[in-house]
C-alpha positions as CSV (number, residue, x, y, z in Angstrom):
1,X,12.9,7.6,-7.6
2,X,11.7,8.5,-4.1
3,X,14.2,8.8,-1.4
4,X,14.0,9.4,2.2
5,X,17.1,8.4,4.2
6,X,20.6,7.1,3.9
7,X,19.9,3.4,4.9
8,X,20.3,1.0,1.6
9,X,16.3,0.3,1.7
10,X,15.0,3.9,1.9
11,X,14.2,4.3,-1.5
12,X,11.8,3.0,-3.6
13,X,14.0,1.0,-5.9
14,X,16.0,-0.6,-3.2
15,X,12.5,-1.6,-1.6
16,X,10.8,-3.1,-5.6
17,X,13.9,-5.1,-5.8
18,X,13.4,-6.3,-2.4
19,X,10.3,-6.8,-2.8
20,X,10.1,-8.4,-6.3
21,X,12.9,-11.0,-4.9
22,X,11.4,-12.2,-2.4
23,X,8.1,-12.6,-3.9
24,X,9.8,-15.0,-6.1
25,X,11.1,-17.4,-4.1
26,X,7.7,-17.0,-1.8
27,X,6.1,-19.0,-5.1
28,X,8.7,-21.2,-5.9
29,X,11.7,-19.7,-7.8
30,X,14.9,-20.7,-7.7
31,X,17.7,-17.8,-6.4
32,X,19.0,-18.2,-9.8
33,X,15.2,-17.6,-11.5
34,X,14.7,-14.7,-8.7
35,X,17.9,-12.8,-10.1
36,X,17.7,-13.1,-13.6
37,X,13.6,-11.9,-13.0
38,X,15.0,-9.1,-11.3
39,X,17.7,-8.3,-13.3
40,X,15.3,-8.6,-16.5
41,X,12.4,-6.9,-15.5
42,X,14.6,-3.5,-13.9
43,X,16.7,-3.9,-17.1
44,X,19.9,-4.0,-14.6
45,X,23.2,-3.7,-17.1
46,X,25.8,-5.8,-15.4
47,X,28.4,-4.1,-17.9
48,X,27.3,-0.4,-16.1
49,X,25.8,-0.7,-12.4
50,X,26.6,3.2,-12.0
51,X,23.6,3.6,-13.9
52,X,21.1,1.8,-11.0
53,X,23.6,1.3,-8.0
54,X,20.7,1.7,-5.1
55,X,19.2,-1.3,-7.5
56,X,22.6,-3.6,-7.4
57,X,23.0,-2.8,-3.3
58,X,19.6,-4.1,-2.6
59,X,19.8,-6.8,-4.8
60,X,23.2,-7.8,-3.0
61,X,21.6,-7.0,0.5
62,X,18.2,-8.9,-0.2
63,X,20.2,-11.7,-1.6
64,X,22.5,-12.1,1.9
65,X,19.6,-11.7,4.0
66,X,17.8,-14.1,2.5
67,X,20.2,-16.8,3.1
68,X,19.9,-18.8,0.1
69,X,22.4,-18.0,-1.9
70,X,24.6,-14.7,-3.1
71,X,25.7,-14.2,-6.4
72,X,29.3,-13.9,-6.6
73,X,28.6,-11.4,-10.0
74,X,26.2,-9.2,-7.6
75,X,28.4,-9.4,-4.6
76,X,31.4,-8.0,-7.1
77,X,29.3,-5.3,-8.5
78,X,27.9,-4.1,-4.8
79,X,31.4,-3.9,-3.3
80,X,32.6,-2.0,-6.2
81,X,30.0,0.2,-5.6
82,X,30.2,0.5,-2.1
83,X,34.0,1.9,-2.3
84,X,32.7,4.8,-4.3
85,X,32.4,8.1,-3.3
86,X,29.2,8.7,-1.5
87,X,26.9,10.9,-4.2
88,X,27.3,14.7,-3.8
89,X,23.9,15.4,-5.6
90,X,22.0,12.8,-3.1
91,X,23.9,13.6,0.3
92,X,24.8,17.2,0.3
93,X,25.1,17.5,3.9
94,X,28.0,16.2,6.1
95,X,25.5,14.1,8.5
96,X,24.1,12.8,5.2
97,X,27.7,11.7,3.9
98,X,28.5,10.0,7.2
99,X,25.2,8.0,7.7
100,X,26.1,6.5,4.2
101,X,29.2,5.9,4.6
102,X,28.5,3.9,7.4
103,X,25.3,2.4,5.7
104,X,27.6,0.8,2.8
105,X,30.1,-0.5,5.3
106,X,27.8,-2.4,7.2
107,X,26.6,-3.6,3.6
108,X,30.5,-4.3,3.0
109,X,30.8,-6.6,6.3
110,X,27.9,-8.1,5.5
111,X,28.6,-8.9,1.9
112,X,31.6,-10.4,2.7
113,X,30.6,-12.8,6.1
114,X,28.8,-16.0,5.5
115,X,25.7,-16.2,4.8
116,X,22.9,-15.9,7.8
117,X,20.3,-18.9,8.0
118,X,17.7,-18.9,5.3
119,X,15.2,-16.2,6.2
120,X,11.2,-17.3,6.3
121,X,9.0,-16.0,3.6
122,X,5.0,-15.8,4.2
123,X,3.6,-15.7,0.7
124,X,0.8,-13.1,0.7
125,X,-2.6,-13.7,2.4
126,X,-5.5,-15.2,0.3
127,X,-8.0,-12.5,1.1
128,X,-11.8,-12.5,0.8
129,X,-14.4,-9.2,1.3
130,X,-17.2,-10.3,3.4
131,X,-19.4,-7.6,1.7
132,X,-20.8,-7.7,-1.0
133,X,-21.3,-4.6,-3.8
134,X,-24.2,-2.6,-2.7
135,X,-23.4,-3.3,1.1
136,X,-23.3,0.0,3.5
137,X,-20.5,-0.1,6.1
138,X,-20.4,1.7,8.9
139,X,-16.5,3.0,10.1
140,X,-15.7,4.9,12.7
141,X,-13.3,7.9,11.9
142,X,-10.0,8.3,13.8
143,X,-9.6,10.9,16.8
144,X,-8.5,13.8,14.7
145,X,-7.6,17.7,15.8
146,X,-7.5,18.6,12.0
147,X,-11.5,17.9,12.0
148,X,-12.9,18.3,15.1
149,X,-16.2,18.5,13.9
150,X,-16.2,14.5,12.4
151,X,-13.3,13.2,15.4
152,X,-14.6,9.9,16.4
153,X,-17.5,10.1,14.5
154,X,-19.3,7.4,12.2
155,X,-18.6,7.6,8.3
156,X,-20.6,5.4,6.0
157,X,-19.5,4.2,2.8
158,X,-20.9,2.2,0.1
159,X,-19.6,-0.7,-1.5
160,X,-19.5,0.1,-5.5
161,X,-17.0,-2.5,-6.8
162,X,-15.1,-5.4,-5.9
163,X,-12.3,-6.6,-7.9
164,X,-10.8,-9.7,-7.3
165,X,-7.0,-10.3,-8.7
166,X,-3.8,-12.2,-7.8
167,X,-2.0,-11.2,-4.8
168,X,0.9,-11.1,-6.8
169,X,1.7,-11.6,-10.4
170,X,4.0,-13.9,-9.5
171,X,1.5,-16.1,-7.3
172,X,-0.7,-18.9,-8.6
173,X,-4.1,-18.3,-10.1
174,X,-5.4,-19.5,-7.3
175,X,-3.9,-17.3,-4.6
176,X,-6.4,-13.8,-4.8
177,X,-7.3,-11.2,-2.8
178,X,-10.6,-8.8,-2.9
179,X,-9.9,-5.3,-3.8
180,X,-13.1,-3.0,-2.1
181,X,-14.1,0.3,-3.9
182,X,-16.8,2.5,-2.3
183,X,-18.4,5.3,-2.5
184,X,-18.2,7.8,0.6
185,X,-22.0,9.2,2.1
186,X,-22.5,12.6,2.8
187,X,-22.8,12.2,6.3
188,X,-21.5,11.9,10.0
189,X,-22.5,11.4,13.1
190,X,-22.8,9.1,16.5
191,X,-26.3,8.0,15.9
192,X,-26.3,4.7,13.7
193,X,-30.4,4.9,14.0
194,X,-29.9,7.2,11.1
195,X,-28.5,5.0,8.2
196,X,-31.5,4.0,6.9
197,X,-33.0,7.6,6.1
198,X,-28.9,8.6,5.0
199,X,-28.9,5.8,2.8
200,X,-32.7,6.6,0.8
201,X,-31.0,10.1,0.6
202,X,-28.1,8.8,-1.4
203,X,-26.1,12.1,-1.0
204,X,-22.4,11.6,-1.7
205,X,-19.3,13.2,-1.2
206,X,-17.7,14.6,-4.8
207,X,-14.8,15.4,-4.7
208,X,-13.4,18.3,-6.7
209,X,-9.8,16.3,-6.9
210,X,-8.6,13.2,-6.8
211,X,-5.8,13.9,-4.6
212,X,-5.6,14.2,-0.7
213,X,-3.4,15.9,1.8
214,X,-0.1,14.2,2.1
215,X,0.1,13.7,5.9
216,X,-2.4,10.7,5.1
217,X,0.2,8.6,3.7
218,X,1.3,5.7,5.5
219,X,5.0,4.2,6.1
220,X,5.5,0.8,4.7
221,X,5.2,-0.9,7.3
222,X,1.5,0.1,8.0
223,X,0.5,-1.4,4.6
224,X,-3.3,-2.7,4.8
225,X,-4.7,-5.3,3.4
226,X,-8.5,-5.1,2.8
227,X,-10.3,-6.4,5.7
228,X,-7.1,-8.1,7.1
229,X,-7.3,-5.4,10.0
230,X,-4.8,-5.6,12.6
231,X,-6.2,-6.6,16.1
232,X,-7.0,-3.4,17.7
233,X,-8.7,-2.4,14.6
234,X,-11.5,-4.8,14.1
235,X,-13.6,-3.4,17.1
236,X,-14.4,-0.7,14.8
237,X,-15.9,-2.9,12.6
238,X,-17.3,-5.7,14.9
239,X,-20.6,-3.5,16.0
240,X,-22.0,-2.7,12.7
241,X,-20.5,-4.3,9.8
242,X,-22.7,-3.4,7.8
243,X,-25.5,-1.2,8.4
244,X,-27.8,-1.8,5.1
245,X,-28.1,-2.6,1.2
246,X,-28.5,-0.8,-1.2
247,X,-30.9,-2.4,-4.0
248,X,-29.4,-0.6,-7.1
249,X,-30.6,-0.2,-10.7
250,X,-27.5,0.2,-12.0
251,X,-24.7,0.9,-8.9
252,X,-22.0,1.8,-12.3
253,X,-23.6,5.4,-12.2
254,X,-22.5,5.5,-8.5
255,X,-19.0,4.2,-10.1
256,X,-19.3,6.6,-12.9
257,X,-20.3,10.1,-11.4
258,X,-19.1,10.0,-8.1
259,X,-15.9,10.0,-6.1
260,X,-14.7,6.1,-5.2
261,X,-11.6,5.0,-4.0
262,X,-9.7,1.4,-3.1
263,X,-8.3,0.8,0.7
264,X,-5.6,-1.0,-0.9
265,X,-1.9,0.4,-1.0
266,X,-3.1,2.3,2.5
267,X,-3.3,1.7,6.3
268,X,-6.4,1.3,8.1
269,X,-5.7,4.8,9.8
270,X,-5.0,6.6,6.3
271,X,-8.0,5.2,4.8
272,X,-9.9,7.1,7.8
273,X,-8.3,10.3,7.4
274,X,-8.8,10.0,3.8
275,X,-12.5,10.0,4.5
276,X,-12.5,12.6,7.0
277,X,-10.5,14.3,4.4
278,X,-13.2,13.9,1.6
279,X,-16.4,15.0,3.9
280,X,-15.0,18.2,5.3
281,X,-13.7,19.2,1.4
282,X,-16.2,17.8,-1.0
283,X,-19.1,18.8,-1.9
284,X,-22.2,16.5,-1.4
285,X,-24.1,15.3,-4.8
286,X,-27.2,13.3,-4.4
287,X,-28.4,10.6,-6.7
288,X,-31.7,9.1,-6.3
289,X,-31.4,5.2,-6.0
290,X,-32.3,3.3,-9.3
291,X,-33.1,6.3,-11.3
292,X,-30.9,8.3,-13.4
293,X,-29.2,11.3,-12.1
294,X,-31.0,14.5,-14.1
């Protein structure tokens, strides 16, 4: 389990059971279905909540802020919990004790006032890609004193795969978003008159690992959602969507032999750096379009 404060949500338990709840009643769950899913699917023993407690407290929590309706069984079990002794092996400092402590007894007050009006859930967007697989787009990378050499500069990836799923599993069929995989080009620069001798070239960045540098990673709250871009975002896009097509044989080879990653699960600004990450480490591979790479 990752952990990175003292507040009841800053782990990544506390934030699935959250998250799973609420999903639940977005499509039409009762509170009573929403628990028992919860309590099912994280295997949550009733007869010992020591075992998961950051699981119990955020079920409690997301039940109460939700408004609909608190189980009095999980509202037992969180204040048990909560009059505990703070962990030694978690909070080993005396700051880290005190935040806490005062984290479970603003839990405590809450568990125990009336319950707030019923909070409003958006169900995920419906999402769409207005590319298509074989499409080049053209992104302009991030200011960026790490990589002075591609700050600001044009990136161009190509579109390899598109996969198209629910936006949750507990969503109807019918609610799907568009899941973009590319490939990144070997190339940077402030001339877009380029792309169409960079794209017959069909060099690629390979990367030697899958992993990037941590300080890409994004808090929660920047999640991003392929192509739903927040506002200041989409003039990055707006000039040159896409700058060319790629007419390929067979675009799995690209798929097959060549680094390609998903924007899902990452903010608009860490998919960037991730690019700027993968150009100044790779090492470029060319394939010649519609033939076989020898």
């Amino acid at each position: 389990m990752g952990s990175w404060g003292t507040s009841i949500f800053a782990n990544d338990t506390a934030c699935d059971v959250r998250g799973m709840y609420e999903e639940l009643l977005c499509y039409g769950h009762t509170p009573e279905d929403a628990e028992q899913q919860v309590l099912q699917e994280l295997e949550m023993d009733i007869d010992d909540p020591e075992n998961d407690p950051d699981a119990w407290l955020a079920l409690a929590a997301t039940e109460w802020r939700c408004g609909r309706k608190l189980s009095e069984d999980v509202r037992k079990v969180a204040l048990t919990l909560i009059d505990q002794p703070a962990s030694s092996e978690l909070w080993e400092t005396e700051k880290q004790k005190v935040n806490r402590r005062k984290a479970l007894d603003r839990l405590r007050e809450q568990l125990n006032a009336p319950l707030p009006r019923p909070k409003r859930l958006k169900p995920l967007p419906v999402i769409h890609s207005p590319w298509n697989v074989g499409d080049v787009v053209a992104l302009r990378l991030p200011e960026n004193d790490k990589y002075p050499v591609l700050s600001g500069k044009y990136a161009l990836i190509l579109i390899t795969e598109i996969r198209t799923c629910k936006v949750s599993r507990y969503a109807p069929a019918d609610r799907t978003e568009d899941i973009p995989y590319f490939s990144t080009y070997y190339w940077w620069g402030d001339d877009l008159s380029q792309c169409s001798e960079i794209i017959a070239q069909a060099s690629f960045a390979a990367l030697r690992k899958r992993s990037v540098d941590t300080d890409i990673c994004a808090s929660p709250q920047m999640l991003f959602q392929p192509f739903q871009l927040q506002y200041d975002e989409m003039d990055l896009y707006a000039k040159h969507p896409v700058v060319g097509h790629v007419n390929m044989a067979d675009i799995a080879s690209v798929r097959s032999q060549y680094q390609y990653d998903c924007s899902y699960g990452l903010s608009e600004m860490a998919t960037l750096l991730s690019i700027q990450h993968w150009l100044t480490h790779a090492e470029p591979v060319s394939l010649s379009i519609g033939q076989e790479r020898r």
